[in-house]
Backbone of each chain as ProteinMPNN parsed JSONL, in Angstrom:
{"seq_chain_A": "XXXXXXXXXXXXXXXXXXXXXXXXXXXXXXXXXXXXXXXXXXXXXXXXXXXXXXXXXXXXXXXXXXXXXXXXXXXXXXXXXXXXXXXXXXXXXXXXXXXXXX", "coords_chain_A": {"N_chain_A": [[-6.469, 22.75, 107.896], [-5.944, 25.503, 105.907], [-3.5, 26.332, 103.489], [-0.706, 28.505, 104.839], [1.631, 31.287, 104.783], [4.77, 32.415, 106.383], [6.785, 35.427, 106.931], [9.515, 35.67, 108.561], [11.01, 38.008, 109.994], [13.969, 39.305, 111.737], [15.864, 41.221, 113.44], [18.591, 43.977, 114.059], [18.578, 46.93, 115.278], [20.163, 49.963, 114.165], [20.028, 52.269, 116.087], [19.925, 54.758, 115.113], [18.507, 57.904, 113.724], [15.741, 58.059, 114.799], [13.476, 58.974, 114.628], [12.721, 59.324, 112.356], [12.387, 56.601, 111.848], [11.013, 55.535, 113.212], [7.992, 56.576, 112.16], [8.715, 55.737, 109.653], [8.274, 53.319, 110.041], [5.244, 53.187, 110.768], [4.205, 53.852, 108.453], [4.89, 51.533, 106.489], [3.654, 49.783, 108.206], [1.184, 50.181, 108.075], [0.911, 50.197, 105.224], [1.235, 47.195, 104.544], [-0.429, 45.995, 105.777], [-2.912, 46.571, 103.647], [-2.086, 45.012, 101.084], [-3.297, 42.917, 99.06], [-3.533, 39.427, 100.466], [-2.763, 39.745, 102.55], [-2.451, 38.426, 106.03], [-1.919, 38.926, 108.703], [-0.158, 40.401, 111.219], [2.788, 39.8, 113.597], [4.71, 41.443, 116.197], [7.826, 42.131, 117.664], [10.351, 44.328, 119.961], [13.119, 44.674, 121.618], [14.252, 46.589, 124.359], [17.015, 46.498, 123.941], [17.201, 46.981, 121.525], [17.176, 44.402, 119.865], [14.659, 42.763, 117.267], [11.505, 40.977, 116.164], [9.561, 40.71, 113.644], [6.926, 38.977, 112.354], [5.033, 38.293, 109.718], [2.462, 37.13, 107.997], [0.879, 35.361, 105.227], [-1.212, 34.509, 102.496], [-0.062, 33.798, 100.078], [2.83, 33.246, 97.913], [3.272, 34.33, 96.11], [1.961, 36.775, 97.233], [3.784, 37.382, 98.613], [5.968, 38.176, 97.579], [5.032, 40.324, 95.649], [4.264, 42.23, 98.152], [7.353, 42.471, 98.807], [8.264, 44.087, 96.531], [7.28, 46.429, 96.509], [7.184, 49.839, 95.325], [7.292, 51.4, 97.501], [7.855, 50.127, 99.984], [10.333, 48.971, 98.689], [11.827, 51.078, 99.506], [12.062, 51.92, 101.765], [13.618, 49.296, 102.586], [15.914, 49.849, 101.309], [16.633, 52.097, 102.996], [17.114, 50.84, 105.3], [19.23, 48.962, 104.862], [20.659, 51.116, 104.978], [20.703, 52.648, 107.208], [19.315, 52.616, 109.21], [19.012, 49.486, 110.32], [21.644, 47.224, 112.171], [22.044, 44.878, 111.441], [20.213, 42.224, 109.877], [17.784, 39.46, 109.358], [16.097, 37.498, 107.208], [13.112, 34.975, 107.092], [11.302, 32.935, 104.636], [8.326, 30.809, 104.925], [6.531, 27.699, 104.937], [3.89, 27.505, 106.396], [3.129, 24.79, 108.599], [1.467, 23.689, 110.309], [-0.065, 24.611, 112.841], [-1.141, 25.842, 116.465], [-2.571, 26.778, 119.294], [-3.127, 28.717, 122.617], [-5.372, 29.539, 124.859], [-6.545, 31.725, 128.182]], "CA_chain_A": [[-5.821, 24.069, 107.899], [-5.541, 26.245, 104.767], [-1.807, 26.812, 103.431], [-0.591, 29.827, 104.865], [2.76, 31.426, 104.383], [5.238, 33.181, 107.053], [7.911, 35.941, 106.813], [10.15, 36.364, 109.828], [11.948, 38.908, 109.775], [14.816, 39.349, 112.524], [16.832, 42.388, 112.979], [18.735, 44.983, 115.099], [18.388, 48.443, 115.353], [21.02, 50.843, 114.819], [19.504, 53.508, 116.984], [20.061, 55.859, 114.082], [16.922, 58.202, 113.136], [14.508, 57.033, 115.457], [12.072, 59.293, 114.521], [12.09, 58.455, 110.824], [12.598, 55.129, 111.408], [9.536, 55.688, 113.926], [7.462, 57.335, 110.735], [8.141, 54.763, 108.307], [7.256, 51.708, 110.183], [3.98, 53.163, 111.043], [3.745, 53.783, 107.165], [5.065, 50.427, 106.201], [2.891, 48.659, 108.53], [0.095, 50.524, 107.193], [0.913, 49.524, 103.903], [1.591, 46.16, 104.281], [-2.188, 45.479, 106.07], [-3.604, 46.653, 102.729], [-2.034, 44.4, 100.231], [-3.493, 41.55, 99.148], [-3.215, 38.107, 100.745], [-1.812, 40.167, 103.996], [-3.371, 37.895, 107.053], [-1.52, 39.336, 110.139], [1.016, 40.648, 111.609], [3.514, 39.719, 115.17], [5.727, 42.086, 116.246], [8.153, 42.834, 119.099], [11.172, 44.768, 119.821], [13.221, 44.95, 123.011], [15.295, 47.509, 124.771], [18.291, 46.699, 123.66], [17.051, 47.001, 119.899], [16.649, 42.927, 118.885], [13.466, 42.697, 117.087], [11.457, 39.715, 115.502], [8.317, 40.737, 113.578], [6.244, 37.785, 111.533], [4.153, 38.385, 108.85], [1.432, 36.21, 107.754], [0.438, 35.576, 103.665], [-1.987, 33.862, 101.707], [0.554, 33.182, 99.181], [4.374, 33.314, 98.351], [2.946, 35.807, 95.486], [1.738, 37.888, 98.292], [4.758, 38.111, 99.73], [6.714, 38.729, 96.157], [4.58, 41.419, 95.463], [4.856, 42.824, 98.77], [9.062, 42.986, 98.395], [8.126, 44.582, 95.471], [6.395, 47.678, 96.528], [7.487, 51.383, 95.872], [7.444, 52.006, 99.155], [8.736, 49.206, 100.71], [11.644, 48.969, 98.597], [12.027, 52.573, 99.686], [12.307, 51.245, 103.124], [14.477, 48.43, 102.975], [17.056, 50.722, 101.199], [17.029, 52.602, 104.0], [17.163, 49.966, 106.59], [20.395, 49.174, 104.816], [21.628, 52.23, 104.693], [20.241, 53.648, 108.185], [18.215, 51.759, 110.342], [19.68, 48.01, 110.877], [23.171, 47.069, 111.864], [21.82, 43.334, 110.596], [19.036, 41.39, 109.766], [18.092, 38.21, 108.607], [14.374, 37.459, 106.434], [13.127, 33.646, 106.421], [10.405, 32.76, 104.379], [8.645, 29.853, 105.246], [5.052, 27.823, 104.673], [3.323, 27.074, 107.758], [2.816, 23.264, 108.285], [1.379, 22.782, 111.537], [-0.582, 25.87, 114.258], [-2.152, 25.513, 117.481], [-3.199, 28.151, 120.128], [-4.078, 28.188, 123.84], [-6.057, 31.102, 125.58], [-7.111, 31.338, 129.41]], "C_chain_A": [[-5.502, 24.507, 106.468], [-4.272, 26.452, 104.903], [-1.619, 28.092, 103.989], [1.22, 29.967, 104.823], [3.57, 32.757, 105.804], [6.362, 33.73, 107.028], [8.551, 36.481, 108.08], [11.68, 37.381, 109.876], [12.591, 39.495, 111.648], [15.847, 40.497, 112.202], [17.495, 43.133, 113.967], [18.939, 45.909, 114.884], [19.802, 49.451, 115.354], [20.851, 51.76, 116.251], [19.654, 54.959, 116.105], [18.655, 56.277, 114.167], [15.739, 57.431, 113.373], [13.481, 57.849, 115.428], [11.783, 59.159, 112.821], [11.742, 57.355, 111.012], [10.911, 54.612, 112.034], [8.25, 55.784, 112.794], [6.96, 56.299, 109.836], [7.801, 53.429, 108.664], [6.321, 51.725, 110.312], [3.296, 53.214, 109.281], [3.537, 52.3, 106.421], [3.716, 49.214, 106.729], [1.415, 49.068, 107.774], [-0.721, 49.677, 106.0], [0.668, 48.247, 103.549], [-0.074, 45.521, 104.559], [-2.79, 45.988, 104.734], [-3.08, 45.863, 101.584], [-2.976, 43.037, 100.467], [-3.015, 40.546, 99.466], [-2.534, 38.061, 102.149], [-3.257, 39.246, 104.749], [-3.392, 38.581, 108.308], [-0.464, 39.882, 110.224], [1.916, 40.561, 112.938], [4.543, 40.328, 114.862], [6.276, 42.559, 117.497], [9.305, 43.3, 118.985], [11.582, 44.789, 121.208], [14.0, 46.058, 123.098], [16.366, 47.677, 124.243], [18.087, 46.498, 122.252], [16.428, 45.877, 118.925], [14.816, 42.951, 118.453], [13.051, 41.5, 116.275], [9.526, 40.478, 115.221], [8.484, 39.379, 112.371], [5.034, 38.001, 110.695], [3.502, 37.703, 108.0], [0.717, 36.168, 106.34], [-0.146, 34.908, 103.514], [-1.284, 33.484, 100.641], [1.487, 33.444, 98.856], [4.374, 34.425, 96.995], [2.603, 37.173, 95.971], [3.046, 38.627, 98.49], [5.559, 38.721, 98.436], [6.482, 39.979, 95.679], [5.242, 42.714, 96.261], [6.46, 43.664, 98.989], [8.721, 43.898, 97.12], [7.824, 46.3, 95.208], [7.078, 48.63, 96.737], [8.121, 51.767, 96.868], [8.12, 51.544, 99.863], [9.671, 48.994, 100.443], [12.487, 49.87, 99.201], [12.849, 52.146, 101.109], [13.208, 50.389, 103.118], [15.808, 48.921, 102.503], [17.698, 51.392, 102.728], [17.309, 51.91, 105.169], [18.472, 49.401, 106.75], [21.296, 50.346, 105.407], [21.856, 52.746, 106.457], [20.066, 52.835, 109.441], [18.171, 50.37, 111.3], [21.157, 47.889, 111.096], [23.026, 45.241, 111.06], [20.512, 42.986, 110.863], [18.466, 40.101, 108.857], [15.649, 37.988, 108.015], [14.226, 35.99, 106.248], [11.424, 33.452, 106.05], [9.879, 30.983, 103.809], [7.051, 29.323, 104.913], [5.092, 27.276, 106.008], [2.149, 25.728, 107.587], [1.799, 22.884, 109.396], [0.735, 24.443, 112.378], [-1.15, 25.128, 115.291], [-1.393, 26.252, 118.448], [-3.503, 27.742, 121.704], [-4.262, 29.989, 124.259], [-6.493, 30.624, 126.783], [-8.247, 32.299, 128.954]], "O_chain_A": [[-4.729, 23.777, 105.847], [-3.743, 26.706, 105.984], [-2.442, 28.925, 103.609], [1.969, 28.99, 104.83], [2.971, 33.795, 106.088], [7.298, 32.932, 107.08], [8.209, 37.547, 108.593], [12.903, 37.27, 109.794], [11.856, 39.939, 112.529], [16.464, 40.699, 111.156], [16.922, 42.975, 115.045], [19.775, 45.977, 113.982], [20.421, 49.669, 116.396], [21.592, 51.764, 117.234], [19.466, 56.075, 116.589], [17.736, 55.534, 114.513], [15.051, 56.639, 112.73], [12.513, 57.582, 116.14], [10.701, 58.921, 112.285], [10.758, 56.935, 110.402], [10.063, 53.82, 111.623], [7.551, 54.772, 112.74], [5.856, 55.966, 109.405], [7.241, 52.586, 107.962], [5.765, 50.638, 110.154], [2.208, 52.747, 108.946], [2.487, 51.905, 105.915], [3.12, 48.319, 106.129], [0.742, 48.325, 107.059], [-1.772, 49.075, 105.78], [0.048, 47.965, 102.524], [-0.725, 44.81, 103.794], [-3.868, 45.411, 104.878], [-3.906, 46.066, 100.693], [-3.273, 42.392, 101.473], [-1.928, 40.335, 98.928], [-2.011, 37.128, 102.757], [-4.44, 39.243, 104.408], [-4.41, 38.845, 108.949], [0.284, 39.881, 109.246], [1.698, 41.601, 113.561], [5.251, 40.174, 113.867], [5.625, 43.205, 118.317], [9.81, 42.938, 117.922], [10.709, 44.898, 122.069], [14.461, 46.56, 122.073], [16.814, 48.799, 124.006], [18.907, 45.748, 121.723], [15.717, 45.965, 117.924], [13.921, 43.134, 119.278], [13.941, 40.901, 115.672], [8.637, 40.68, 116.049], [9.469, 38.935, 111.781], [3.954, 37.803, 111.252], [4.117, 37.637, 106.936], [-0.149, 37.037, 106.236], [-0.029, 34.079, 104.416], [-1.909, 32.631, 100.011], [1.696, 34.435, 99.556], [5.292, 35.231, 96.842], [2.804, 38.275, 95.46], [3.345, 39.821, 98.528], [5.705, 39.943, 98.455], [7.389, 40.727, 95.315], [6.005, 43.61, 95.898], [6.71, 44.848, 99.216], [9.682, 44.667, 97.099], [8.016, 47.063, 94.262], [7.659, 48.781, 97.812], [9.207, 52.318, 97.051], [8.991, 52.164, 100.473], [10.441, 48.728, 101.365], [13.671, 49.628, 99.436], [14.064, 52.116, 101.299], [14.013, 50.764, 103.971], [16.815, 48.553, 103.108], [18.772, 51.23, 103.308], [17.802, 52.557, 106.093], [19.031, 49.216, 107.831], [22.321, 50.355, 106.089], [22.94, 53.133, 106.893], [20.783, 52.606, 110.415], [17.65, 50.15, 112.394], [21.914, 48.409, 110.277], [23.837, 44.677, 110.326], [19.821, 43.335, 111.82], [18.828, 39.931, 107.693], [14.542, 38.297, 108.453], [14.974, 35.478, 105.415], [10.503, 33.701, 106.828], [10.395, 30.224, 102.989], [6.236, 30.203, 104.638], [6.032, 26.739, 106.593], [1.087, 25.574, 106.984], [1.315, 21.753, 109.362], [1.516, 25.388, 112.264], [-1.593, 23.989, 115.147], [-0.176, 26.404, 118.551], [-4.016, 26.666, 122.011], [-3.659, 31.045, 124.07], [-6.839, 29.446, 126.873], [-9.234, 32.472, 129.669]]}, "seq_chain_B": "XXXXXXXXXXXXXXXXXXXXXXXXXXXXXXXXXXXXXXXXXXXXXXXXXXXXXXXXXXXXXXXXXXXXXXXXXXXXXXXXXXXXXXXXXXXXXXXXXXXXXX", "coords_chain_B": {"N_chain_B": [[20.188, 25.498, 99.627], [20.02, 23.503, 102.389], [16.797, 22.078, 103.344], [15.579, 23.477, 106.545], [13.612, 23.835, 109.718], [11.103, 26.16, 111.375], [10.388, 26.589, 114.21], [7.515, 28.996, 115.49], [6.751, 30.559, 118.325], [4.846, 32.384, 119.798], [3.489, 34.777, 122.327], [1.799, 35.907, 125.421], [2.964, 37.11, 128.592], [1.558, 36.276, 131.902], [2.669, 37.904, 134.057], [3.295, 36.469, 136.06], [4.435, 34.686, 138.904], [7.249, 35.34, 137.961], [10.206, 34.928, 139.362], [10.26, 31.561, 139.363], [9.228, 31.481, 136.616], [11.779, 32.557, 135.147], [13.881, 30.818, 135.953], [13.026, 28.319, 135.015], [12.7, 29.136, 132.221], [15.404, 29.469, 131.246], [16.936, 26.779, 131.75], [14.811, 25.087, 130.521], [16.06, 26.516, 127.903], [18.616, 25.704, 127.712], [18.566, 23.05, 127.769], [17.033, 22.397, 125.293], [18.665, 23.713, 123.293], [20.516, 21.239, 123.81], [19.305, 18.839, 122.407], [18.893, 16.771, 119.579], [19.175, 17.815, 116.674], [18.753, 20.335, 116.895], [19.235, 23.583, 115.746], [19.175, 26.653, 115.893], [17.874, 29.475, 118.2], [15.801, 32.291, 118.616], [15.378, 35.146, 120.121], [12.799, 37.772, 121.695], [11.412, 39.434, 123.809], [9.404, 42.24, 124.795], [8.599, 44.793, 127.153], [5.938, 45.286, 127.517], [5.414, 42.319, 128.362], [4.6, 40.885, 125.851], [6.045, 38.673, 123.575], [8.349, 36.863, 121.168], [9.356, 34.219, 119.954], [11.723, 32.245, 118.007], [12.774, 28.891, 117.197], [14.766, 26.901, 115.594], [15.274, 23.924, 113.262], [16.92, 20.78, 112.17], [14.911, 18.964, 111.595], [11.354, 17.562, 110.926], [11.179, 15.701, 112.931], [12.337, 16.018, 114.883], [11.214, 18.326, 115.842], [9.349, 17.361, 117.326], [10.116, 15.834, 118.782], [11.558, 17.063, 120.536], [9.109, 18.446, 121.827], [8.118, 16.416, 122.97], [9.375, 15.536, 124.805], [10.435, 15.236, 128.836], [10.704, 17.67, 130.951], [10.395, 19.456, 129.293], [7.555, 19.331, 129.021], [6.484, 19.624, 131.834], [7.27, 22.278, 131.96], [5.687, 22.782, 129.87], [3.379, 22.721, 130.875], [2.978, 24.376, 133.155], [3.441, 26.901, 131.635], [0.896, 27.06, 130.851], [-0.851, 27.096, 132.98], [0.107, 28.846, 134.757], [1.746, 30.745, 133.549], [1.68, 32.002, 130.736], [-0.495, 33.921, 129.356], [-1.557, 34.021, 126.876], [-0.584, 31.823, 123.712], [0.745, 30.802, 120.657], [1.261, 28.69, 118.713], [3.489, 27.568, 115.945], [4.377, 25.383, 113.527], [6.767, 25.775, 110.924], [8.003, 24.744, 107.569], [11.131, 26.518, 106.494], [11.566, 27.477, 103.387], [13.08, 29.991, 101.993], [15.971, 32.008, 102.432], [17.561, 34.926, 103.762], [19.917, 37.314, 104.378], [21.008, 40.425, 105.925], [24.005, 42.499, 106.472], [25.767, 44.727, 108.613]], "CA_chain_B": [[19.945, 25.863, 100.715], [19.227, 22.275, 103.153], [15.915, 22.502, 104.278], [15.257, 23.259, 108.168], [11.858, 24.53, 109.558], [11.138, 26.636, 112.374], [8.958, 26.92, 115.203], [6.943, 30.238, 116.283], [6.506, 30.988, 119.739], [4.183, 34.219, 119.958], [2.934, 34.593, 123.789], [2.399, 37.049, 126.176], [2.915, 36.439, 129.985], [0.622, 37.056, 132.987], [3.748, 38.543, 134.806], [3.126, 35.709, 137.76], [6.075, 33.819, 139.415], [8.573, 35.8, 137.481], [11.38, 33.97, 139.599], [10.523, 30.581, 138.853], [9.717, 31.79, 135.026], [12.986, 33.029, 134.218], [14.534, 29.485, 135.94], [12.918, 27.719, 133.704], [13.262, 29.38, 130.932], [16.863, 29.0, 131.818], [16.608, 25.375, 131.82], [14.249, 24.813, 129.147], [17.076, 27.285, 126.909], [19.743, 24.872, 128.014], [18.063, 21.776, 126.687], [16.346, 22.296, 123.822], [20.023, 23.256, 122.436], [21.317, 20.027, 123.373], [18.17, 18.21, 121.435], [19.288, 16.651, 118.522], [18.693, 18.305, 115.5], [18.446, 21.682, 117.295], [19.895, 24.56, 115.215], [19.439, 27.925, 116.88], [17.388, 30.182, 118.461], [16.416, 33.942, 118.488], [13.974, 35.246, 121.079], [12.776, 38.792, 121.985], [10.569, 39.697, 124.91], [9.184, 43.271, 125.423], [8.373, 45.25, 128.239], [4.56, 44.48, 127.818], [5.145, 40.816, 128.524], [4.721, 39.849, 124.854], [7.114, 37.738, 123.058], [8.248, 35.53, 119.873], [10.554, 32.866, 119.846], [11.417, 31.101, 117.045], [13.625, 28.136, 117.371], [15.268, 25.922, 114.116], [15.137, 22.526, 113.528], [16.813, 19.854, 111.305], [13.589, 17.512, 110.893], [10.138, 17.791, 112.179], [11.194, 14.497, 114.131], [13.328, 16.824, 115.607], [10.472, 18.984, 116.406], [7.947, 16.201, 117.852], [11.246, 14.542, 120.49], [11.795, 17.964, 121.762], [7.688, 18.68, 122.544], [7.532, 15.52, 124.392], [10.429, 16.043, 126.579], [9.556, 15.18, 130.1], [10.925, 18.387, 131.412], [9.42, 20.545, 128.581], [6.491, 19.062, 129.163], [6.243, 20.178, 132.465], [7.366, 23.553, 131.414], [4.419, 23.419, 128.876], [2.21, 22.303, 131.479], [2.964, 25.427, 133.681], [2.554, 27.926, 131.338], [-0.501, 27.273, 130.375], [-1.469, 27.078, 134.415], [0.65, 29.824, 135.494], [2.702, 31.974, 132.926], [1.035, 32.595, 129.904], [-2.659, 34.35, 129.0], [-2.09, 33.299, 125.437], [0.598, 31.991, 123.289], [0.356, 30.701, 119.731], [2.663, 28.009, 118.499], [3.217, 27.201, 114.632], [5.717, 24.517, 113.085], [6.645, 25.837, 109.713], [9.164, 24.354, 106.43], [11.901, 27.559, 105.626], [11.654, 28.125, 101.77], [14.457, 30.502, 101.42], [16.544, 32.9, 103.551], [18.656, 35.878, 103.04], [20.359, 38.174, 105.551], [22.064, 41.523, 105.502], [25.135, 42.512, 107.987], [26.852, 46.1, 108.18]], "C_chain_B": [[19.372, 24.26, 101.55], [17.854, 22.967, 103.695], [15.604, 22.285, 105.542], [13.865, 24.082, 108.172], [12.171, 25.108, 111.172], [10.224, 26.841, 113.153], [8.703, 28.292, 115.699], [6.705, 30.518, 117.2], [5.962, 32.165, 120.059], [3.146, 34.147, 121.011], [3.07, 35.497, 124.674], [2.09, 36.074, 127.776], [2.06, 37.162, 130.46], [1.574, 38.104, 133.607], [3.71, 37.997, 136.23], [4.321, 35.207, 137.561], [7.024, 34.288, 138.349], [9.877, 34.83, 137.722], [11.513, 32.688, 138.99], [10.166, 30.308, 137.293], [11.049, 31.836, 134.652], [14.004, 31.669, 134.659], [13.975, 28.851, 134.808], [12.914, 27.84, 132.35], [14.241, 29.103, 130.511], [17.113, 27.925, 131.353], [16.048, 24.517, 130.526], [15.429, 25.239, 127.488], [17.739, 25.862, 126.681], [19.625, 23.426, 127.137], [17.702, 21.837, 126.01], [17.88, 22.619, 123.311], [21.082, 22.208, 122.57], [20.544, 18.88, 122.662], [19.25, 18.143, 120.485], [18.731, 16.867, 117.418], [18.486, 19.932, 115.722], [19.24, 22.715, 116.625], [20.155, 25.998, 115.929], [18.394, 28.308, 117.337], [17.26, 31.877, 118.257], [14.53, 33.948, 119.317], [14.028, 36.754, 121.931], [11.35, 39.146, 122.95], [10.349, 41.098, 125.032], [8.64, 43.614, 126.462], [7.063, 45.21, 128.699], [3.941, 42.888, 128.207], [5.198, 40.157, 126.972], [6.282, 39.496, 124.281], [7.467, 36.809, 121.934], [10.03, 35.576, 119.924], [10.376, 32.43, 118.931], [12.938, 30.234, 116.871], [13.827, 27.41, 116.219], [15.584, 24.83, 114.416], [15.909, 21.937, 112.251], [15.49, 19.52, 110.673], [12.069, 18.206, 111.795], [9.929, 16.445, 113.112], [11.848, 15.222, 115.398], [12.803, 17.559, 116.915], [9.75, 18.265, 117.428], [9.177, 15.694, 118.991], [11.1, 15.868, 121.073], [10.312, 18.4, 122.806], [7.385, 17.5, 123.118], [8.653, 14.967, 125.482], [9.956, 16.161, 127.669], [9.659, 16.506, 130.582], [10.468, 20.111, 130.504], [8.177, 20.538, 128.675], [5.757, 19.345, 130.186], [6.315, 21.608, 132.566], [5.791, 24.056, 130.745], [3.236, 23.498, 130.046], [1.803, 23.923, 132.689], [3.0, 26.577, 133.063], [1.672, 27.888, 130.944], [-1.449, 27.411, 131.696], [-1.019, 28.373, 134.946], [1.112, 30.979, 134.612], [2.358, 33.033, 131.916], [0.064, 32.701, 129.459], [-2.346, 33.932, 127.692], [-0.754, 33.032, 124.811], [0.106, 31.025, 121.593], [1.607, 29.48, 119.21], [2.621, 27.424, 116.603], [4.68, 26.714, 113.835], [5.673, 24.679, 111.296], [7.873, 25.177, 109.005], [9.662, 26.346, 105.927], [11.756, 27.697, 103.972], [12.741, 28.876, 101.553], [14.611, 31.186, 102.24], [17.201, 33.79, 102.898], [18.882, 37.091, 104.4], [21.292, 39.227, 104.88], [23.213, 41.773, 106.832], [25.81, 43.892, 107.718], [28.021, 45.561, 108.33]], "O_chain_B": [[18.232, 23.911, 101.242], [17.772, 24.043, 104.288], [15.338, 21.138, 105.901], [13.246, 24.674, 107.288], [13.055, 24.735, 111.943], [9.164, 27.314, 112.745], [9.614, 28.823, 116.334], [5.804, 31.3, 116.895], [6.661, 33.003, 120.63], [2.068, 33.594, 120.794], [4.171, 35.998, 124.898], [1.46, 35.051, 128.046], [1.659, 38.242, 130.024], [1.141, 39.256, 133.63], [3.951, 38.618, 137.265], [5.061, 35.196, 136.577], [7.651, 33.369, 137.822], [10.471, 34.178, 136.863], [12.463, 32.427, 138.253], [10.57, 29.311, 136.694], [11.427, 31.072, 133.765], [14.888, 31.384, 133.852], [14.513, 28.9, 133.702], [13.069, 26.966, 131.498], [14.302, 28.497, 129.441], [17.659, 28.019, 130.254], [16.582, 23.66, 129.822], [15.555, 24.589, 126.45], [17.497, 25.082, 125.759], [20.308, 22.937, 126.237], [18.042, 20.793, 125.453], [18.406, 21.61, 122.841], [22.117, 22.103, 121.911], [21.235, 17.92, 122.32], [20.199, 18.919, 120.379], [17.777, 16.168, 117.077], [18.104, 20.667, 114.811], [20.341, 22.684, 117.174], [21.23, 26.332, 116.428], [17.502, 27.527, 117.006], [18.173, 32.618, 117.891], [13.435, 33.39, 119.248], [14.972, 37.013, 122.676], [10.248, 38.992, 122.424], [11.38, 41.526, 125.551], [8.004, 42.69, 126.97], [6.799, 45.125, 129.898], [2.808, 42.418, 128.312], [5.743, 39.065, 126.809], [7.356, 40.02, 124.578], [6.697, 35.855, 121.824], [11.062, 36.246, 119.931], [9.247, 32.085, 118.583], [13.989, 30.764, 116.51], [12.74, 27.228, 115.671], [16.08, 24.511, 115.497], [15.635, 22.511, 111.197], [15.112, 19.754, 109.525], [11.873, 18.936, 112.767], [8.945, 16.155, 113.792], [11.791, 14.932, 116.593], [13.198, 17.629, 118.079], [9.635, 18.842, 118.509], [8.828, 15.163, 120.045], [10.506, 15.905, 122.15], [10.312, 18.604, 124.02], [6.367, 17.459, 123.81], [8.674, 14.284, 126.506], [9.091, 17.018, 127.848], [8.506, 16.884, 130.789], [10.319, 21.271, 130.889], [7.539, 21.57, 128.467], [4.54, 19.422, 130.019], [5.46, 22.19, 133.235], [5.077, 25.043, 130.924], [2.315, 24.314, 130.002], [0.682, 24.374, 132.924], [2.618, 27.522, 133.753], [1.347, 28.966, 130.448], [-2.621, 27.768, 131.581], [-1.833, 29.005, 135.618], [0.853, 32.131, 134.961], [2.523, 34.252, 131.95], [-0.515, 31.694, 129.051], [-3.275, 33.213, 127.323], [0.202, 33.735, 125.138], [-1.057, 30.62, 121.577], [2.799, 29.645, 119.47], [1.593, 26.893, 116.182], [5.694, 27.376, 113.613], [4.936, 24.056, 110.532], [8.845, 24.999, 109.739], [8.959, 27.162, 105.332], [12.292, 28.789, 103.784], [13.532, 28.345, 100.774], [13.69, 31.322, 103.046], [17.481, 33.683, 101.704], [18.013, 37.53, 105.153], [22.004, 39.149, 103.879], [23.141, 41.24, 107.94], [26.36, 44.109, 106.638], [29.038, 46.221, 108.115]]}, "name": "protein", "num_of_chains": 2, "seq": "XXXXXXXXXXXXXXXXXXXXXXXXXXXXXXXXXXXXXXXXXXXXXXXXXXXXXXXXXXXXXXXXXXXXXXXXXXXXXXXXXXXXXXXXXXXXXXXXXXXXXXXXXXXXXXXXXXXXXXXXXXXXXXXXXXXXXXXXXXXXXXXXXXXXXXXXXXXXXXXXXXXXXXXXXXXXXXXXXXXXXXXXXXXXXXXXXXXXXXXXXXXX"}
């Protein structure tokens, strides 16, 4: 298995500006599939707001970058400010996978 | 920061035996947080069936007693027969953390 690198990001939703907030994740995610070293992305959200997306790197420069970006800082300002009542970011290398499919 | 590692759980269900899903889930919950070495959980299910879990660990000895748990083991054994069309499992080392809180 090649090193790979995973950011889980855990959060909950105000319910504030759900059509920005709508907006800029479709931007964000956008964004984020075009940097370099991006592999993937898992993401879910439930009803009552809890969400857990996982984002998948090629390297812990990837992800550095990524925090890094214009845009995305743009975003996580606001996620403070707006968008989360909390959230927690762990970044982690991935030691170990395996899959089953019917 | 001690280092703990965390497991991924990214799986969607068929939407069969619901009832005796959500027992065992139940069940399965219950024990894995009396495992030793078990730290927390955080687990979000949407309305399409998919899902990610990711559970924290002390050790990856930690990890390896709880996956051969007789009663997880039957758990595992039924979703892969009954519950879930695909699920993805990946035992990673944390690197660093950071959380925000309103």
């Amino acid at each position: 298995m090649e090193t790979y690198y995973a950011v889980i990001f855990t959060s909950l939703r105000t319910g504030q500006d759900g059509e920005d907030y709508g907006k800029m994740a479709e931007v964000i995610d956008t964004l984020a599939k075009q940097q370099p070293g991006f592999l993937r992305v898992e993401s879910v959200r439930n009803e009552e707001g809890k969400g857990i997306t996982v984002s998948y790197w090629e390297s812990l420069e990837a992800i550095q970058a990524w925090k890094a970006n214009a845009k995305h800082l743009t975003a996580q300002q606001l996620g403070k400010e707006k968008w989360y009542t909390n959230y927690k970011v762990e970044i982690c290398q991935v030691m170990k996978d395996y899959s089953f499919e019917k």
